[in-house]
Biopython code that builds the backbone (N, CA, C, O; Angstrom):
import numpy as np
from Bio.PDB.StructureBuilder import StructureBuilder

atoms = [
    (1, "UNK", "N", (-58.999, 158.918, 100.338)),
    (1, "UNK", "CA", (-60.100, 159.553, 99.637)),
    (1, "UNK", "C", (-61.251, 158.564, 99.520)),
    (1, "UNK", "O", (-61.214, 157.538, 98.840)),
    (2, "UNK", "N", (-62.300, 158.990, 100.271)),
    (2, "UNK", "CA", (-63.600, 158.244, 99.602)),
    (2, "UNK", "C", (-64.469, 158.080, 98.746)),
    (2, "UNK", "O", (-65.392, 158.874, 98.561)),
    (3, "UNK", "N", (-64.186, 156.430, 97.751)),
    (3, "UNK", "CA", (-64.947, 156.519, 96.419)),
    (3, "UNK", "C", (-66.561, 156.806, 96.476)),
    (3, "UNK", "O", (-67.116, 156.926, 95.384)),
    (4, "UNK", "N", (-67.247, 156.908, 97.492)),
    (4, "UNK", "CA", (-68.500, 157.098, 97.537)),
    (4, "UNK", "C", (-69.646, 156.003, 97.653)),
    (4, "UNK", "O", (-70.857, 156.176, 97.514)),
    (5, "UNK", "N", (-68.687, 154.369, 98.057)),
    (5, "UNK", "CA", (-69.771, 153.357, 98.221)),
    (5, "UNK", "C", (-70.128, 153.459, 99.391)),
    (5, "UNK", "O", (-69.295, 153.679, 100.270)),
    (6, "UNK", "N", (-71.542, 153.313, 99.682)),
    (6, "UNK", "CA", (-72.243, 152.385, 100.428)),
    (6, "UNK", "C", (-72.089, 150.851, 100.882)),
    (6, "UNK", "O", (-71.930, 149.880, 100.141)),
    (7, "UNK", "N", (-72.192, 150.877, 102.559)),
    (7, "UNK", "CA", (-72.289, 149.562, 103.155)),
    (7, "UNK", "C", (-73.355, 149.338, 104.257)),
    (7, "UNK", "O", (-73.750, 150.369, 104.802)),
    (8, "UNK", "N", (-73.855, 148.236, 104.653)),
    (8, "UNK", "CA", (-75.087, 147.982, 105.697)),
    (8, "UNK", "C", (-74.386, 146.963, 106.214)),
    (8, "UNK", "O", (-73.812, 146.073, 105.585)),
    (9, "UNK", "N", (-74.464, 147.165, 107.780)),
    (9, "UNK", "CA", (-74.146, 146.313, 108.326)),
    (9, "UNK", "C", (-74.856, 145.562, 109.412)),
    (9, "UNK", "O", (-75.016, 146.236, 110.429)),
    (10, "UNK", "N", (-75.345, 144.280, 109.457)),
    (10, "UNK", "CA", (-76.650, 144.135, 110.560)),
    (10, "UNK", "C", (-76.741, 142.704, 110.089)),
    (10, "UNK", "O", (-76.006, 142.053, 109.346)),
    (11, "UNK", "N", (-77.885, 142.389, 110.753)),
    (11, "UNK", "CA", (-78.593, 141.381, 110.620)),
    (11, "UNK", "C", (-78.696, 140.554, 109.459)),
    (11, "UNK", "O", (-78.675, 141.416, 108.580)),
    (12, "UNK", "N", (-78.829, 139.075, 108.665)),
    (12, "UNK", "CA", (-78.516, 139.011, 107.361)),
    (12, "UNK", "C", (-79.882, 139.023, 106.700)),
    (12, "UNK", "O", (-79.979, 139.255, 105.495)),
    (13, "UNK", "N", (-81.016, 138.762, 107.517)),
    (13, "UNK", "CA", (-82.518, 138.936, 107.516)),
    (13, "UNK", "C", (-82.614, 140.575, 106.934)),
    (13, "UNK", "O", (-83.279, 141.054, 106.016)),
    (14, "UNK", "N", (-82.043, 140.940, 107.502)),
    (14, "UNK", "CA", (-82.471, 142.711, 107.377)),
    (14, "UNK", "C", (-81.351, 143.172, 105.943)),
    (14, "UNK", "O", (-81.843, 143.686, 104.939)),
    (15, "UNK", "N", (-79.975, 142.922, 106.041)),
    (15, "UNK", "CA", (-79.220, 143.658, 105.074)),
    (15, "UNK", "C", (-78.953, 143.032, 103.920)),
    (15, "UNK", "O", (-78.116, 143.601, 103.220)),
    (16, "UNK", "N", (-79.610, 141.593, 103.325)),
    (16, "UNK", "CA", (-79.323, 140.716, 102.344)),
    (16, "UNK", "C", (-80.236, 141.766, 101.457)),
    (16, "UNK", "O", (-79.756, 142.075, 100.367)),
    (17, "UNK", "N", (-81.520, 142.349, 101.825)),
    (17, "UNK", "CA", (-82.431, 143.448, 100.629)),
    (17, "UNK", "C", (-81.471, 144.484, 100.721)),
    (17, "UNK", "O", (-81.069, 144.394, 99.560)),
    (18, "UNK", "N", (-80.876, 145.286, 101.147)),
    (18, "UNK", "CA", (-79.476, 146.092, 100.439)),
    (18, "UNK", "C", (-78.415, 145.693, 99.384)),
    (18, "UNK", "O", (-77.510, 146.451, 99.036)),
    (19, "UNK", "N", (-78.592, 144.488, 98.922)),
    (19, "UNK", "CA", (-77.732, 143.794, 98.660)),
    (19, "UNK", "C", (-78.149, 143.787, 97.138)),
    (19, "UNK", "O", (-77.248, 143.570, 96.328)),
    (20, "UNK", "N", (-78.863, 143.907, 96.879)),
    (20, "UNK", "CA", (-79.929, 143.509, 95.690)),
    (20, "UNK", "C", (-80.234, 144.685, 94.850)),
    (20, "UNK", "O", (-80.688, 144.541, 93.715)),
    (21, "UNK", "N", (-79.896, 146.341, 95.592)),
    (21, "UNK", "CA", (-80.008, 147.258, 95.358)),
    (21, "UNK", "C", (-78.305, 147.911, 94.963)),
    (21, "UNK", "O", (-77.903, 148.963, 94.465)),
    (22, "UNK", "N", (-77.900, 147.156, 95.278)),
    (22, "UNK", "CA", (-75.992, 147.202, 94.599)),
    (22, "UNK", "C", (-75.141, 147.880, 96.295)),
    (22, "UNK", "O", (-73.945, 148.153, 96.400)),
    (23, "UNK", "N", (-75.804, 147.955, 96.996)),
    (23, "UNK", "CA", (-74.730, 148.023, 98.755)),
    (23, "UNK", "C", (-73.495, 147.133, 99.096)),
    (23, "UNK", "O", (-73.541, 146.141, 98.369)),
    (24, "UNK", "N", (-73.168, 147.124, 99.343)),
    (24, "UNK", "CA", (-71.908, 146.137, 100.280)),
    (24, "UNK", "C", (-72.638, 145.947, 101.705)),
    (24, "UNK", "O", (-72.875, 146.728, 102.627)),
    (25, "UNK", "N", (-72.852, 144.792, 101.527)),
    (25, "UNK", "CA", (-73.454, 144.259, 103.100)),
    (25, "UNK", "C", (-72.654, 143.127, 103.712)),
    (25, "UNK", "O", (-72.112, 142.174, 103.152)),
    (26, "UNK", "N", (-72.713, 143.500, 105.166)),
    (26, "UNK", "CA", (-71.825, 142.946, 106.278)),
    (26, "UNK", "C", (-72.939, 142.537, 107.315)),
    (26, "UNK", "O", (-73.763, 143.249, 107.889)),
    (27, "UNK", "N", (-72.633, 140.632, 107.410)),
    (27, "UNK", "CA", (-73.612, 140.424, 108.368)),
    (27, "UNK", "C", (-73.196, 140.851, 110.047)),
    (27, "UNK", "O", (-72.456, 141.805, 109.808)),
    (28, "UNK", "N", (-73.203, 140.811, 110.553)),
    (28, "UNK", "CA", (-73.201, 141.004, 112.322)),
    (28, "UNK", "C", (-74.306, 141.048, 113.519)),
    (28, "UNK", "O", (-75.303, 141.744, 113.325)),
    (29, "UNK", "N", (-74.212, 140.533, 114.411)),
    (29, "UNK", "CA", (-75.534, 139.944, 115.132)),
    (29, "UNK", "C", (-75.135, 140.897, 116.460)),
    (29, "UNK", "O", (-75.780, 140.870, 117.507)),
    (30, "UNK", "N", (-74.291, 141.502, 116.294)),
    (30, "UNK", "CA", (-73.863, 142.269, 117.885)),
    (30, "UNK", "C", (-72.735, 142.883, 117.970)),
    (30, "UNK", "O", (-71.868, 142.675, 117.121)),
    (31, "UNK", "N", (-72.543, 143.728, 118.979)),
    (31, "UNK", "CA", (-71.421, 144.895, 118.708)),
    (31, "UNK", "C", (-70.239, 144.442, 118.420)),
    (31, "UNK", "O", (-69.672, 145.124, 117.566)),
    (32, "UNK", "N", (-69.635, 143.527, 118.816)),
    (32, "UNK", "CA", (-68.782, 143.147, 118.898)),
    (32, "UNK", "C", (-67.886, 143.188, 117.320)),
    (32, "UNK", "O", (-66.980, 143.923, 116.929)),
    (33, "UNK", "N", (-68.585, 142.087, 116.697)),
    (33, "UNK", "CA", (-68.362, 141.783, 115.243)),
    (33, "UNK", "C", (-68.630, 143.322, 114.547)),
    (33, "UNK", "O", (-67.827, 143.731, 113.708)),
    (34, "UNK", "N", (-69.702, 144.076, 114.911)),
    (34, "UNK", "CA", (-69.917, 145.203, 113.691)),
    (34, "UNK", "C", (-68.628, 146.111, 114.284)),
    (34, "UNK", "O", (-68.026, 146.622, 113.340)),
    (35, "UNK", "N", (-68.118, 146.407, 115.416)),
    (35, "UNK", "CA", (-67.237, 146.773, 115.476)),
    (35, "UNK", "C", (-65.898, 146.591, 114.654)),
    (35, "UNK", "O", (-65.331, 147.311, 113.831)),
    (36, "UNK", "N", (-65.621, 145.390, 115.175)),
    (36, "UNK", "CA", (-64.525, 144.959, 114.062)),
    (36, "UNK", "C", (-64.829, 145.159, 112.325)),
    (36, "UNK", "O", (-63.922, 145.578, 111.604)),
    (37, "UNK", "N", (-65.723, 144.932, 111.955)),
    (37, "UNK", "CA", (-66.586, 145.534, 110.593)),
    (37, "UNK", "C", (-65.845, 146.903, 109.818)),
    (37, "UNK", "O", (-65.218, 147.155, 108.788)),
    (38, "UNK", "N", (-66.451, 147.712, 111.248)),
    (38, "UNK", "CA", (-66.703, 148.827, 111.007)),
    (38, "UNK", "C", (-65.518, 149.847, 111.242)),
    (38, "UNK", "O", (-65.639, 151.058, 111.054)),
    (39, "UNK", "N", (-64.462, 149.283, 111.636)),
    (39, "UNK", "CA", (-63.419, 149.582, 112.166)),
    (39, "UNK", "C", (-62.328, 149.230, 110.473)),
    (39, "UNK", "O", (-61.358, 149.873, 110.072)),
    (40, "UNK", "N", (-62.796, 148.371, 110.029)),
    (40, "UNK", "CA", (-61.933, 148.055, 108.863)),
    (40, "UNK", "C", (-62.592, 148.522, 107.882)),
    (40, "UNK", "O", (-61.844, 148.593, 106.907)),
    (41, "UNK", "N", (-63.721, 148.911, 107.630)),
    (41, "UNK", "CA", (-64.274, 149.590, 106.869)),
    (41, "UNK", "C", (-63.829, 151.168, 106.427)),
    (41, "UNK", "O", (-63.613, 151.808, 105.398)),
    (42, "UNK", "N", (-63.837, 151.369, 107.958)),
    (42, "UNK", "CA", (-62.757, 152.832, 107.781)),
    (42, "UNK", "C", (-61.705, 152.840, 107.621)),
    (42, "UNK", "O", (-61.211, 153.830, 107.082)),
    (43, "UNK", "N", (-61.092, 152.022, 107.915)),
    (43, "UNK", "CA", (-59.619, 152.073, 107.652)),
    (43, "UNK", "C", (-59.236, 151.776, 105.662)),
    (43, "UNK", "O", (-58.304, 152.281, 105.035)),
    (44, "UNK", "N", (-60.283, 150.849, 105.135)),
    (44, "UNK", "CA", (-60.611, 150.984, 103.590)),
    (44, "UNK", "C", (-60.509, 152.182, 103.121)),
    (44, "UNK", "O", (-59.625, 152.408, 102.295)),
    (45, "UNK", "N", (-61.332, 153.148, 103.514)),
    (45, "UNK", "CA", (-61.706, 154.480, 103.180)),
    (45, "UNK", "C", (-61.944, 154.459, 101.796)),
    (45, "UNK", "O", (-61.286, 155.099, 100.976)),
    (46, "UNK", "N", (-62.986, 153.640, 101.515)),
    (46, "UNK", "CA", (-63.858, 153.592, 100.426)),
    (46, "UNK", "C", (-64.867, 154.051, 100.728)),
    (46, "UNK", "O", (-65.424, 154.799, 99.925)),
    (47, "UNK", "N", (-65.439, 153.780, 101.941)),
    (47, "UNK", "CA", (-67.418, 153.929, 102.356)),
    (47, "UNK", "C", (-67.866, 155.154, 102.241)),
    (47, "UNK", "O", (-68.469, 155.117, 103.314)),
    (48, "UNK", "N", (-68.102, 156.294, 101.820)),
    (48, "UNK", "CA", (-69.453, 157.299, 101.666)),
    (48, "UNK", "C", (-70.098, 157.420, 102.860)),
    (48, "UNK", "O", (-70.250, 158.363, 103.636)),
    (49, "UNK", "N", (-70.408, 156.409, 102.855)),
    (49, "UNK", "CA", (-71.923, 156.519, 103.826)),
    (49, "UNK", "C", (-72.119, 154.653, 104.478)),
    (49, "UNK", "O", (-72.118, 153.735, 103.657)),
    (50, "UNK", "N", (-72.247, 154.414, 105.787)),
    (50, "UNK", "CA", (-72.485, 153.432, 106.362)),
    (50, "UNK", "C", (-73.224, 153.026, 107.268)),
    (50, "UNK", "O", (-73.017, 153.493, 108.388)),
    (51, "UNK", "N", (-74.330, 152.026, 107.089)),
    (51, "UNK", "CA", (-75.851, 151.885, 107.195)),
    (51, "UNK", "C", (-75.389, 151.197, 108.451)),
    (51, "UNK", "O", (-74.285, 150.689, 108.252)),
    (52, "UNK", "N", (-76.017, 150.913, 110.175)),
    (52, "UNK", "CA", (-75.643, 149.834, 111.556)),
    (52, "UNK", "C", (-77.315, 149.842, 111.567)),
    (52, "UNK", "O", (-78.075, 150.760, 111.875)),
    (53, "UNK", "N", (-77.642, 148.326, 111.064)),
    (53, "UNK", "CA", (-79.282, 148.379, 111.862)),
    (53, "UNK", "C", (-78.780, 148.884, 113.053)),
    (53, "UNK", "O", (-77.647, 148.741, 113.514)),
    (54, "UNK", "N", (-80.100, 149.725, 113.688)),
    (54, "UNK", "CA", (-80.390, 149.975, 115.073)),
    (54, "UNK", "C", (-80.307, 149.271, 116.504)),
    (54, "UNK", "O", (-80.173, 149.621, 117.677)),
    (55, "UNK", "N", (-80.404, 148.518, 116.040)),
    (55, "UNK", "CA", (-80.109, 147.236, 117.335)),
    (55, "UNK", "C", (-78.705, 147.316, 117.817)),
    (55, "UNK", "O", (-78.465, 147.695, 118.963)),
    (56, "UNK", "N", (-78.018, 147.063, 117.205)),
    (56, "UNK", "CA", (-76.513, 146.716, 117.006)),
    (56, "UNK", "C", (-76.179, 148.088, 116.856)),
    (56, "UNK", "O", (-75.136, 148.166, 117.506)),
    (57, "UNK", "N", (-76.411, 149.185, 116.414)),
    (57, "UNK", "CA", (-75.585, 150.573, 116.269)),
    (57, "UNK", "C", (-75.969, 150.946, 118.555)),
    (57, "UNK", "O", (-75.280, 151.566, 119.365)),
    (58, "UNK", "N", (-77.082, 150.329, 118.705)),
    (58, "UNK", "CA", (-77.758, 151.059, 120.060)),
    (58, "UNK", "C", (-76.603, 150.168, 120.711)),
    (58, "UNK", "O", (-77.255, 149.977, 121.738)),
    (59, "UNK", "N", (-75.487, 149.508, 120.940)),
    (59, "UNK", "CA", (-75.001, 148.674, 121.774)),
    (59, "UNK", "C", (-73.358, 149.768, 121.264)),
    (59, "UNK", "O", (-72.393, 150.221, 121.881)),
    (60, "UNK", "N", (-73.642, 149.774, 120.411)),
    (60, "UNK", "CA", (-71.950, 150.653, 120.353)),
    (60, "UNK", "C", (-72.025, 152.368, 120.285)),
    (60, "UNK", "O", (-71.210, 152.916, 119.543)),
    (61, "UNK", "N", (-72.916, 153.149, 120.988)),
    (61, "UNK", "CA", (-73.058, 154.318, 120.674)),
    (61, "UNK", "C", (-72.096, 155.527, 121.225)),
    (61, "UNK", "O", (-72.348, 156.708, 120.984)),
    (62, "UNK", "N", (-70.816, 155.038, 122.093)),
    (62, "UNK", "CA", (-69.919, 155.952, 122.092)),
    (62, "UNK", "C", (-68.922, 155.460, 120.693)),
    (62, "UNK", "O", (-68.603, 156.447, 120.030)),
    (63, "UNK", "N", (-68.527, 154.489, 120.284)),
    (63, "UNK", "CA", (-67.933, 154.260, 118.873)),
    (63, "UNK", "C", (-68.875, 154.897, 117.840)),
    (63, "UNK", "O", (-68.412, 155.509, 116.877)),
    (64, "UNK", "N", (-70.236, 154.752, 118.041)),
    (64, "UNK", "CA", (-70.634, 156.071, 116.830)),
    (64, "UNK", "C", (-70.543, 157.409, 116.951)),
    (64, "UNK", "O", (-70.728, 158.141, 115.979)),
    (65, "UNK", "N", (-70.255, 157.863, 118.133)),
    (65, "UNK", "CA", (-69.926, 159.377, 118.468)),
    (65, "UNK", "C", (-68.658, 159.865, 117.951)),
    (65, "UNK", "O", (-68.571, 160.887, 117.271)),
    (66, "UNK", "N", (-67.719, 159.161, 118.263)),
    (66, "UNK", "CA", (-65.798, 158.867, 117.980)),
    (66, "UNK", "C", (-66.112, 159.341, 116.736)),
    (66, "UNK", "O", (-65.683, 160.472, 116.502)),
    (67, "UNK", "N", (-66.966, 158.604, 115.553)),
    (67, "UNK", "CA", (-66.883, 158.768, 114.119)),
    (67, "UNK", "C", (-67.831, 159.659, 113.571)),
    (67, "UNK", "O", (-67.978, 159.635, 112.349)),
    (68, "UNK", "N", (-68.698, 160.669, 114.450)),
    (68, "UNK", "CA", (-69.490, 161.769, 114.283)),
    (68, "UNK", "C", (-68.565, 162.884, 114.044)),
    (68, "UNK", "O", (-69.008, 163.865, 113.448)),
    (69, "UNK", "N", (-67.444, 162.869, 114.395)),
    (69, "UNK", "CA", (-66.401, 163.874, 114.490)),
    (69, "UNK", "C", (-65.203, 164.191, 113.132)),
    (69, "UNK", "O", (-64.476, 165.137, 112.831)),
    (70, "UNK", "N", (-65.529, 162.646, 112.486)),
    (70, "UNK", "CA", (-64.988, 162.774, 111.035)),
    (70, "UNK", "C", (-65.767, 162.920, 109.847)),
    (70, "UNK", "O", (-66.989, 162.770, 109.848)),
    (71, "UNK", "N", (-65.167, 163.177, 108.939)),
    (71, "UNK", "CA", (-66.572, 163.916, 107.731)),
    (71, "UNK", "C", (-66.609, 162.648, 106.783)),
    (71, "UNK", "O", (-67.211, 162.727, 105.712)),
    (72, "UNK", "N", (-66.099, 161.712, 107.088)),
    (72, "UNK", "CA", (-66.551, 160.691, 106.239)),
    (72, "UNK", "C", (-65.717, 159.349, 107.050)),
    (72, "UNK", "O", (-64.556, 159.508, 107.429)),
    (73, "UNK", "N", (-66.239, 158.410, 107.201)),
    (73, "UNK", "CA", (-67.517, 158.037, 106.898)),
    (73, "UNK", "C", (-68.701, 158.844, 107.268)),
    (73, "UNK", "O", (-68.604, 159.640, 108.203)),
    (74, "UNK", "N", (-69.988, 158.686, 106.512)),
    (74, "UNK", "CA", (-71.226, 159.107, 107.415)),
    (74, "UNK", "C", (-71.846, 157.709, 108.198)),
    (74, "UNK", "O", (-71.872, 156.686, 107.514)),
    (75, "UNK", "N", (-72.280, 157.645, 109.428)),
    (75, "UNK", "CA", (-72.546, 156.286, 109.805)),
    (75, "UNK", "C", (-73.649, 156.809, 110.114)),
    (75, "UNK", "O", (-73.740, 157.938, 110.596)),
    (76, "UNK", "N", (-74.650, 156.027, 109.864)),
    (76, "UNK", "CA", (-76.135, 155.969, 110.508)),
    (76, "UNK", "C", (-76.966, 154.810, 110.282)),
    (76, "UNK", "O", (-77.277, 154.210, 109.253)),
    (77, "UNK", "N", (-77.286, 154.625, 111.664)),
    (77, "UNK", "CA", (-78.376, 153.767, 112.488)),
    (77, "UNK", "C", (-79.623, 153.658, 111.319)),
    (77, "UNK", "O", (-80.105, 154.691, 110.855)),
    (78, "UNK", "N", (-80.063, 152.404, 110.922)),
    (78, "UNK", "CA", (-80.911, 152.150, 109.934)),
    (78, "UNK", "C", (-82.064, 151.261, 110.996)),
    (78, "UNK", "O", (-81.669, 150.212, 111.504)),
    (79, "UNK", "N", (-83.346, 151.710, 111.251)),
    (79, "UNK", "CA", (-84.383, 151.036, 111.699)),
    (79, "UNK", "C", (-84.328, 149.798, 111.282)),
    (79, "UNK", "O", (-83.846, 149.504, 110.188)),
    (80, "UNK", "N", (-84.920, 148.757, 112.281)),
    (80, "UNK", "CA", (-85.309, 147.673, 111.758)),
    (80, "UNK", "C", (-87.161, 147.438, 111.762)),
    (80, "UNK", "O", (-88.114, 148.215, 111.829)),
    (81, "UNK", "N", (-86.998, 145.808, 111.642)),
    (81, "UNK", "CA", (-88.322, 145.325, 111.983)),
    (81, "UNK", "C", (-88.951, 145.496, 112.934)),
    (81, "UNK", "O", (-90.111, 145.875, 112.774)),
    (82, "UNK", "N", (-88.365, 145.254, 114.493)),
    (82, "UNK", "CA", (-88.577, 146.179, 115.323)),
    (82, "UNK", "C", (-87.568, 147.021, 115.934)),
    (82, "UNK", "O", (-86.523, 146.804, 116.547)),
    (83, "UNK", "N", (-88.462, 148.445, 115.433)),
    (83, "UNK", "CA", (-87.137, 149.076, 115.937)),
    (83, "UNK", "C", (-87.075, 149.486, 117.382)),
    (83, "UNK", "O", (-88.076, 149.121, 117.999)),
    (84, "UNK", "N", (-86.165, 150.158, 118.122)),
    (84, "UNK", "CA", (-85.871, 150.411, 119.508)),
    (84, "UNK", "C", (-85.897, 152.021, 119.426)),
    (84, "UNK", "O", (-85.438, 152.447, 120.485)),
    (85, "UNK", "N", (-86.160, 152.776, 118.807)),
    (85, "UNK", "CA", (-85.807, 154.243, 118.816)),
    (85, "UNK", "C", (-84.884, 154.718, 118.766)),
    (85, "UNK", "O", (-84.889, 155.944, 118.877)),
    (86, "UNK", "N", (-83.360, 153.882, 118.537)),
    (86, "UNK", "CA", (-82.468, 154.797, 118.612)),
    (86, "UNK", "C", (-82.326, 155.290, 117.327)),
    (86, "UNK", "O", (-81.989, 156.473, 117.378)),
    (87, "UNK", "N", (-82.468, 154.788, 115.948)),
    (87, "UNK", "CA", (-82.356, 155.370, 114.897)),
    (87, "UNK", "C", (-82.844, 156.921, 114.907)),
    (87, "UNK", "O", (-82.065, 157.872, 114.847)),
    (88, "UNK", "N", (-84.124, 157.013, 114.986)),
    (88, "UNK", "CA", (-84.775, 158.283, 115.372)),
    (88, "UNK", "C", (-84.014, 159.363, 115.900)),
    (88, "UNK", "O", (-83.571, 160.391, 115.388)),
    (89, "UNK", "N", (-83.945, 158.658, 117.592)),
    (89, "UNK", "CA", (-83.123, 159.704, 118.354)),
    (89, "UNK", "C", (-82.031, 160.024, 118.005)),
    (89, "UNK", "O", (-81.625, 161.010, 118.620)),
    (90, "UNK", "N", (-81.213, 159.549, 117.129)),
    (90, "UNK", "CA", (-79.964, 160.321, 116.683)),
    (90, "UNK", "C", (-80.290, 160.932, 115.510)),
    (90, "UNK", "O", (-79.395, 161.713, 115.185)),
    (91, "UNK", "N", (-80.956, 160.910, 114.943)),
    (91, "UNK", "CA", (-81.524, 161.949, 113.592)),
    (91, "UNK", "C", (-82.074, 162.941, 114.211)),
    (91, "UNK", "O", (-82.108, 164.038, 113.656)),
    (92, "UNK", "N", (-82.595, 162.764, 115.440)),
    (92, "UNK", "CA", (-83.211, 164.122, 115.772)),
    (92, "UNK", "C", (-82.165, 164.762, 116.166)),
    (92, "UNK", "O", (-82.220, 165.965, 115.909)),
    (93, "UNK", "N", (-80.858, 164.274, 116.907)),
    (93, "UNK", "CA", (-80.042, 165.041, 117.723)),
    (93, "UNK", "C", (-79.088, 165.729, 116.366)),
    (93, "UNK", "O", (-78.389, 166.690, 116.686)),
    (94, "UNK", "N", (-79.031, 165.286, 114.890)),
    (94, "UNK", "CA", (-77.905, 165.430, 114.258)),
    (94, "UNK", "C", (-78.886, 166.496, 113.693)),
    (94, "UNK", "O", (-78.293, 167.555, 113.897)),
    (95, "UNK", "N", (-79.914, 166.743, 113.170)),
    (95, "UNK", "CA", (-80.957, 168.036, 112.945)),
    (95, "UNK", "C", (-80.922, 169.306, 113.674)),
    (95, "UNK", "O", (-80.763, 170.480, 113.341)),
    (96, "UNK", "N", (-81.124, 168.681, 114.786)),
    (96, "UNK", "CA", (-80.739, 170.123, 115.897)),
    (96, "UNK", "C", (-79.870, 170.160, 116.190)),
    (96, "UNK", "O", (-79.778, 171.054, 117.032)),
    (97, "UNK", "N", (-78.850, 169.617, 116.000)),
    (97, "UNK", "CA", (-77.377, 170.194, 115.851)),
    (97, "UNK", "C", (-76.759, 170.794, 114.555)),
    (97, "UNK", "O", (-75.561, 171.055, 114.447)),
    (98, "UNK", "N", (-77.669, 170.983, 113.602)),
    (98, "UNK", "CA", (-77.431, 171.333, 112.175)),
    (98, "UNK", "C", (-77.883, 172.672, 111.873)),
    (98, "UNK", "O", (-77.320, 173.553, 111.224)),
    (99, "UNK", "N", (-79.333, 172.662, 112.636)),
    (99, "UNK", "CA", (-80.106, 173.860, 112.195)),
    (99, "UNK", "C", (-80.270, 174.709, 113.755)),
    (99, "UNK", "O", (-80.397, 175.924, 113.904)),
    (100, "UNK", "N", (-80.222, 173.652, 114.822)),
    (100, "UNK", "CA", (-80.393, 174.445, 115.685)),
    (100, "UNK", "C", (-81.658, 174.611, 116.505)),
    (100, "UNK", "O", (-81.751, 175.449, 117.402)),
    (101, "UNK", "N", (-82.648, 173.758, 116.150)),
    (101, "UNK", "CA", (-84.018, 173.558, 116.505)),
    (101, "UNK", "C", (-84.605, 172.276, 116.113)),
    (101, "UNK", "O", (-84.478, 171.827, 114.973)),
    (102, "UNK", "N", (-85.152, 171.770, 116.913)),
    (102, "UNK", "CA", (-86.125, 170.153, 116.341)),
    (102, "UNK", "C", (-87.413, 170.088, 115.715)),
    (102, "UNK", "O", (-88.511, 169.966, 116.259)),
    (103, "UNK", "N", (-87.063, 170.211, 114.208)),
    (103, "UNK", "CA", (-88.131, 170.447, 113.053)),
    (103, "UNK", "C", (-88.944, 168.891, 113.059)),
    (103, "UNK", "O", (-90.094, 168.844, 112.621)),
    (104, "UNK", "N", (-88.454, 167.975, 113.439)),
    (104, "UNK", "CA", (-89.101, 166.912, 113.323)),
    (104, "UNK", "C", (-90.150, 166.747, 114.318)),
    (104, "UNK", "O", (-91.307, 166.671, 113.905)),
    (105, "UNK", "N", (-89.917, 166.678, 115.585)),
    (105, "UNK", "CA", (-90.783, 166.036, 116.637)),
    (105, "UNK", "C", (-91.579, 167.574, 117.191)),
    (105, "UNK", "O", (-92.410, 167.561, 118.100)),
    (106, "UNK", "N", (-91.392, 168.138, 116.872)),
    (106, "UNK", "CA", (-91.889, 169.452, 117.562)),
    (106, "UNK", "C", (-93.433, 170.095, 117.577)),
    (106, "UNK", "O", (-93.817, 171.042, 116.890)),
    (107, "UNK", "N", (-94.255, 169.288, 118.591)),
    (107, "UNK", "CA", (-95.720, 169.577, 118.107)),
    (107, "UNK", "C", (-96.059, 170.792, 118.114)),
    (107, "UNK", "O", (-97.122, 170.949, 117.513)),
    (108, "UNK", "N", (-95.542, 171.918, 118.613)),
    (108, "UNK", "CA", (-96.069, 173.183, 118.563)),
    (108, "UNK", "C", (-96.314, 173.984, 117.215)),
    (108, "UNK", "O", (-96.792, 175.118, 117.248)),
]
sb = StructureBuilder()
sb.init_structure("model")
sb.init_model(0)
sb.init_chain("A")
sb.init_seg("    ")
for serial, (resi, resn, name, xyz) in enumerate(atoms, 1):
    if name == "N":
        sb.init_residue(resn, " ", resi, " ")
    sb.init_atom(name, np.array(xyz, "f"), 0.0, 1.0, " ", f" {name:<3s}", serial, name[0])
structure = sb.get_structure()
C-alpha cells in the first residue's frame, strides 16, 4: 500500500530545492544509478508519485513505460535547466491518452 510520499530523483544541483519543500531526494547523474533508485523505490511501495529530471528519465524511457502500466507509482519526467523536451512529450502523450485529443499543443 502506498503512504503517499513523494521522491525526485536527478541531479543534486536540480533535486537538493525538493528537498527543502519536505520530498525525498535521490541524487543520480545517469540511467544507470536512477534505475537502481528507482527500482527500490518501488519495491518500498511508499512513493505516491516520483519526480526523474528529464535528462536521465530521456535515457531510460522503455523502464518508464514498464511502470506506466501500474497505478502507483506515478513517475514523471520533471524539466530541468535545460530541458530536452522529453518531459513535455510525455505529458502530451499521457493527455491524449486520457481524454483522447491534444488540448495542450493544438493550435487550431
Amino acid at each position: 500500500m502506498t503512504e503517499g510520499k513523494i521522491a525526485v530523483i536527478g541531479e543534486k544541483q536540480i533535486v537538493t530545492a525538493f528537498k527543502a519543500i519536505g520530498f525525498d531526494t535521490f541524487f543520480a547523474d545517469n540511467a544507470l544509478v536512477t534505475t537502481d533508485i528507482l527500482r527500490n523505490l518501488v519495491k518500498e511501495n511508499t512513493y505516491a508519485v516520483i519526480f526523474i529530471t528529464e535528462d536521465v528519465a530521456s535515457q531510460m524511457s522503455d523502464t518508464l513505460e514498464i511502470l506506466k502500466s501500474r497505478s502507483y507509482p506515478i513517475v514523471v519526467p520533471l524539466p530541468t535547466l535545460t530541458p530536452n523536451g522529453y518531459g513535455m512529450e510525455c505529458i502530451k502523450k499521457d493527455v491524449e491518452k486520457a481524454i483522447g485529443v491534444d488540448i495542450l499543443f493544438n493550435k487550431d
